[in-house]
C-alpha positions in Angstrom: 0.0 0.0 0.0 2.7 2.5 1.0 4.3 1.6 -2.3 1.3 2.0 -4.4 -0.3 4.9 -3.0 0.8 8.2 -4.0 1.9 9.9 -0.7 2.0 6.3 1.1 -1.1 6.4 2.5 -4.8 7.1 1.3 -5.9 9.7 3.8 -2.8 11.5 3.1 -3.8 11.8 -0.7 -7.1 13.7 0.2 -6.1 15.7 3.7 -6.3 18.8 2.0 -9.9 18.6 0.2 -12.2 21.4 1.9 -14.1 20.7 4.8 -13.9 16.7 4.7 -13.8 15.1 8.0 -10.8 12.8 7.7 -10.7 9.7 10.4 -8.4 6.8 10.8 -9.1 3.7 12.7 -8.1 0.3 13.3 -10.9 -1.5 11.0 -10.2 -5.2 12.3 -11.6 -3.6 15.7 -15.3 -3.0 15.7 -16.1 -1.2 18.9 -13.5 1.2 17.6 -14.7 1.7 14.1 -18.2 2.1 15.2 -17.0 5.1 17.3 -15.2 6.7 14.4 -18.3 6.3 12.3 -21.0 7.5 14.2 -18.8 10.4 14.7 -18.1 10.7 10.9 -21.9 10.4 10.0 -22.9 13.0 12.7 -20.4 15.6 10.8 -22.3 14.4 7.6 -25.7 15.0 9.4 -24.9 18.1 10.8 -24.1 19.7 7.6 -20.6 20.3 8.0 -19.0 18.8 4.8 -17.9 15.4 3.6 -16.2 12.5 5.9 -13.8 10.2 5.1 -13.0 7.0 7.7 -10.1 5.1 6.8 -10.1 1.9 8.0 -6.6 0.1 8.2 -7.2 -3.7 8.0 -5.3 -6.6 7.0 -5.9 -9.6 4.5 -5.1 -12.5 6.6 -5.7 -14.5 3.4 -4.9 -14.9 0.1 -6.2 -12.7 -2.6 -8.3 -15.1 -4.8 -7.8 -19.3 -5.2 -5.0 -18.7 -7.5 -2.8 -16.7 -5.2 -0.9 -18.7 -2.9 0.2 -16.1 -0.2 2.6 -19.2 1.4 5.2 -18.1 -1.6 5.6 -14.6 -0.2 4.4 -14.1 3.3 5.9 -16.2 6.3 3.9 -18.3 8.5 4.5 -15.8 11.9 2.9 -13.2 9.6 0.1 -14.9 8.6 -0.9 -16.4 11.8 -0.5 -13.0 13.8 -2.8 -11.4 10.9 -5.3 -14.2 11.0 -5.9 -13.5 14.9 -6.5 -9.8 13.7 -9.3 -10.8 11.1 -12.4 -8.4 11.2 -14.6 -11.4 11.0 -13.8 -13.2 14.1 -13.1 -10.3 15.7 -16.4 -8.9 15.8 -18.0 -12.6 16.1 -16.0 -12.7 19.3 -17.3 -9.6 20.6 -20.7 -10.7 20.0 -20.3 -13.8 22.4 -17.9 -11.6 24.9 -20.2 -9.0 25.1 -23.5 -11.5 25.5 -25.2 -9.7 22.2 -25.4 -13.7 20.9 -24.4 -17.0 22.1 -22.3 -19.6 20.6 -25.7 -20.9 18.7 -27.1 -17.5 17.6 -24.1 -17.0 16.1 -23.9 -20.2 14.2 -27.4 -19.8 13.2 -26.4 -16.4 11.8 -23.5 -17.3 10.1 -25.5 -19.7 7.9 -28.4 -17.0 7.1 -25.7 -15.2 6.0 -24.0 -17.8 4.2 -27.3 -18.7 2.6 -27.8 -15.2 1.3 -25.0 -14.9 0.0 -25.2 -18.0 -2.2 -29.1 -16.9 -3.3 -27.2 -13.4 -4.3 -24.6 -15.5 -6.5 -27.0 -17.7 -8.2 -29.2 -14.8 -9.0 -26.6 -12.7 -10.8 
């Protein structure tokens, strides 16, 4: 990314556009990006220009079925980046924080899983 980007860093390209609110947060954490967006759509609301959250998170897997991430990114990486997954980050704040149980969760993840496949075979 800091390669690729112009400036190294997204936010940086467009910190000097008028009035935009410009946040940063870690976007594998959910409590945390909640916070940065309720604060960013309240600017929004409130009239006072554009918002812009930047949420930094990680691919703790490989791009596509073709791209085997074991040729360029060691194990230690990969492991300490799955444990930072957005996913099971926010399903383990769901049973942490009692909002579901182990079950709800389950039962969830397969609505989910279901809609997604009905969205596929419809396209």
């Amino acid at each position: 990314m800091e390669v690729q980007t112009a400036g190294g860093s997204v936010s940086k390209l467009v910190s000097n556009f008028p009035n935009l609110l410009l946040e940063e947060c870690d976007g594998t954490d959910p409590v945390a990006s909640y916070a940065v967006l309720k604060r960013a759509v309240a600017h929004c609301r409130a009239g006072n220009g554009p918002a812009l959250v930047h949420g930094h998170v990680i691919r703790p897997y490989s791009h596509s079925l073709s791209d085997n991430e074991k040729l360029y990114r060691p194990e230690a990486e990969r492991q300490k980046d799955a444990l930072r997954d957005p996913v099971t980050r926010m399903q383990l704040f769901l049973v942490r924080e009692n909002i579901l149980g182990e079950d709800e969760l389950g039962k969830l993840e397969k609505s989910v899983d279901a809609d997604v496949q009905a969205a596929v075979i419809a396209r």
